[in-house]
Each structure stands twice: as C-alpha cells, then as structure tokens.
Phi, psi and omega in degrees: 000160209253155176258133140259136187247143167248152213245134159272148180337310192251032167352165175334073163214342159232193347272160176244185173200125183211112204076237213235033170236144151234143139223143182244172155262160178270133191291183190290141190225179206258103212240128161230122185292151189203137177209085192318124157331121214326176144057332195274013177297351159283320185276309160285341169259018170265332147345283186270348179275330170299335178280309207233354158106073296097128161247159171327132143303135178275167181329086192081039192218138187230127157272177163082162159243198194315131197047028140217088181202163192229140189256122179296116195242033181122199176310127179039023169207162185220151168281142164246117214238118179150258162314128186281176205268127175302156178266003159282317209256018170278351171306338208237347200191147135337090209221113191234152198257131208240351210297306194276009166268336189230158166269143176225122170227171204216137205235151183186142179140200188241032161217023156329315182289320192286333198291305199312300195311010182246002190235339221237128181282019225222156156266098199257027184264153200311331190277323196237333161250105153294181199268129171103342166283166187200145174195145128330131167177162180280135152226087224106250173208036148279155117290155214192118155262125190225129183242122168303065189260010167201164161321340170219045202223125142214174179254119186267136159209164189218181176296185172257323193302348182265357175339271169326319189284335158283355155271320165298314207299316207290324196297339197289301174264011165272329157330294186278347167269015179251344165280335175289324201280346182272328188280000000 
C-alpha cells in the first residue's frame, strides 16, 4: 500500500531571499472559515475573545497575533488562523475547517511594499495599510488575502493549488527590486 505524506503548499520552494526581502512559509497551521449566523455577530465575537483572546474582525481589519489570529475574509466571514475553533461558535456562526486549502506565506523585509507594489492593484504602503489592516485582492492574476502584520511584514494567502504560482510571481519581483536597488 502506498504511504502518504503530508506535504506543505509550498513544499520545497521556500524560503527564499533576494536584496533585503524574504519569503517563507508558514508552517502548516490550523485554518477556519467563521462565518456568523443573521444578528449573531456580537455572539461570535465574544465568542472568540473568551476563546481565543480576539474580536470578529471588522471589515479589512485582522485581530489577534501571530499564532493566533483572525482575518477578514469578506463579507460576513473571517478566517481563523491558528487555533482550532472553541466549539460555542458553531452555535453562533457557520464553522468550517480550511486547513488543507490555502497556502500562507510571510513576505518580509524593508523594500517589501516595492515587491508588492509591482504585483498588487491595492496601496499598500505603510501611511496607508497599517499593521492589522487586510484586504482581498489580485496579485497578478491570484485571489489574495494580503495582511499587515509588522512594519515591513505581510501575510499573504491563496488557494494551495496557486502556491507555486504565487511563489514564482513574488521571487520574480523581489529579484527585480533588488536589481534596481544594485545598480
């Protein structure tokens, strides 16, 4: 019988690093979609702040920190990335496990924002996306969650089938702001 091993998205391919940016991956974490129930958006996020220390993100806003936290993933719904889901909040909200779906990667360094700004339609510079802001968006031609978490830090994610494809685009253009920065 055949062994399966499990693999993270971005299996040997990171991390990488070129000029003064790196990306890695994140390890495999525990990722859930929450999504409230009409009227019950007060009732999950007392929810998660008794659980997991957190409130319901607000719109394009991420609570919580590193190995805990929760990201606004649209309309009525927020990812939870870390922690498995207190079991009160299935009372209250839609609660589905994400984990084996999306790839997370963390992009980091002090011409990060330049990388972005060559891949990204959104202004992501520090005066205008702060630590803790978050938004949907193409990077490329991905869907994208892209997160502030430090001054020169974000957390990026995609589907895991784009994995590869969201690693060449950010290695391509972290290459070309470190060769403009060379010259």
């Amino acid at each position: 019988m055949a062994e399966l091993l499990a693999k993270s998205p971005c299996d040997g391919l990171l991390p990488v690093t070129h000029g003064s940016v790196t990306l890695s991956e994140m390890d495999m974490t525990h990722l859930t979609s929450v999504a409230p129930y009409k009227g019950r958006d007060a009732d999950v996020s007392d929810t998660l702040k008794q659980a997991h220390g957190m409130a319901f993100p607000a719109p394009n806003r991420a609570t919580g920190k590193e190995g805990a936290r929760a990201v606004w993933f649209g309309r009525g719904q927020a990812m939870l990335i870390g922690p498995f889901p207190d079991a009160a909040l299935s009372a209250d909200a839609a609660v589905s496990d994400q984990s084996d779906a999306w790839a997370l990667v963390r992009l980091e360094g002090a011409d990060c924002e330049n990388v972005l700004a060559r891949l990204v339609p959104v202004d992501l510079r520090q005066s205008v996306f702060k630590r803790g802001h978050t938004v949907r968006t193409q990077l490329q031609h991905m869907t994208v969650s892209i997160t502030r978490t430090g001054d020169n830090a974000f957390l990026i994610m995609t589907f895991r089938s784009m994995a590869k494809t969201l690693v060449h685009d950010l290695e391509t253009a972290m290459q070309g702001v470190a060769a403009r920065g060379t010259g």
